[in-house]
Each structure stands twice: as structure tokens, then as C-alpha cells.
N, C-alpha and C positions, 0 to 999 in steps of 0.2 A: 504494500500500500504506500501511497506517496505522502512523504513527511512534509515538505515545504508547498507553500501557497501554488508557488509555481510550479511545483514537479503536478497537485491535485490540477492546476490548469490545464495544463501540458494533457495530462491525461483522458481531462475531457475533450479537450481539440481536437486527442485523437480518434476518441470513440465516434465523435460527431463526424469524423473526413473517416475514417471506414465506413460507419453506415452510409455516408453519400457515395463511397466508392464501390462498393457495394451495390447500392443501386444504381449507377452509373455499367458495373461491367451487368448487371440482370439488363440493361434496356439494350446492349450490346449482345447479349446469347436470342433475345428474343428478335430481334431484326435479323439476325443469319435466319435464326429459326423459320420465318415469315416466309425469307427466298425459297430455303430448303422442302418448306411444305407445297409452295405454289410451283416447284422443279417437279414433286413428288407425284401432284397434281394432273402436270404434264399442258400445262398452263402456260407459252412462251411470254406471249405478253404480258400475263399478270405476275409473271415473273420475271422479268426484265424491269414493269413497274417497282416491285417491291425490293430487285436489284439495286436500282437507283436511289431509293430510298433510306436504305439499307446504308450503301456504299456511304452517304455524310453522316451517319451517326455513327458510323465505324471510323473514321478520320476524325473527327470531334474526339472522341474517346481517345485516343491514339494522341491525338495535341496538347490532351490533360494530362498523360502521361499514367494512364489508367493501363494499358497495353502499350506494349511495343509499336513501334511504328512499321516494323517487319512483321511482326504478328496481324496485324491490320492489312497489310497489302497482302499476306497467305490469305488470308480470310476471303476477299476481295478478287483475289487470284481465282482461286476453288471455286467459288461462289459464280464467276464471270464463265469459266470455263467450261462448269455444270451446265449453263444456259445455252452455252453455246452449241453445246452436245445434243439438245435436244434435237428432236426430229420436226 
């Protein structure tokens, strides 16, 4: 447990930016999810929509420094390539 004023602050700062981070990477699993379902679907344009979509709140996420910035362009990568595949 934290003895000085500051270490008790510190510790809430941090609990407070995990839970934001936290639901920052949840709004980031749910947007691949979105594309992945409408791939799954066999949907080109409504996946290609939710492609695009997708694609700035995985760069957003990636600029807060929530994921890698490599991590974000695999995702991206996968994601673009899946689509492309389709029929």
C-alpha cells in the first residue's frame, strides 16, 4: 500500500489510465471483430465498409501508444488482405 500522499496519487492515476486503457484496447478487439464477422458473412462491401472504419480507430489507438504501431498495421495488413480474398 502506498505511504506518501503522492505515491496514494500516483496510484490512482494509475488505476484511472488502465481502466481507460483498457477500454480503449476493448473498442480496438471489437472493430477487427466487426470486419472479421462481415469477411465471415461473405459481405464484400459491408466489409470493406467496416474495413475502413475499423482501419482509424486502429491508428488512433496505435498514436496513444495503446499498441504498437507494427501491431496496428498487422492488424490492418490481415484484415485488408482477408477482403481482398474474397470472391
Amino acid at each position: 500500500m502506498a505511504n506518501t500522499a503522492q505515491a496514494r496519487k500516483r496510484a490512482r492515476q494509475s488505476d484511472k489510465q488502465r481502466d481507460h486503457n483498457a477500454s480503449l484496447r476493448s473498442e480496438l478487439r471489437t472493430a477487427i471483430k466487426r470486419v472479421a464477422k462481415a469477411i465471415e458473412v461473405g459481405d464484400k462491401a459491408v466489409a470493406q465498409a467496416a474495413f475502413i472504419a475499423s482501419t482509424s480507430i486502429v491508428d488512433s489507438i496505435a498514436d496513444k501508444k495503446i499498441i504498437h504501431k507494427n501491431k496496428a498495421a498487422r492488424h490492418k495488413s490481415r484484415l485488408s488482405a482477408a477482403i481482398k480474398a474474397m470472391a
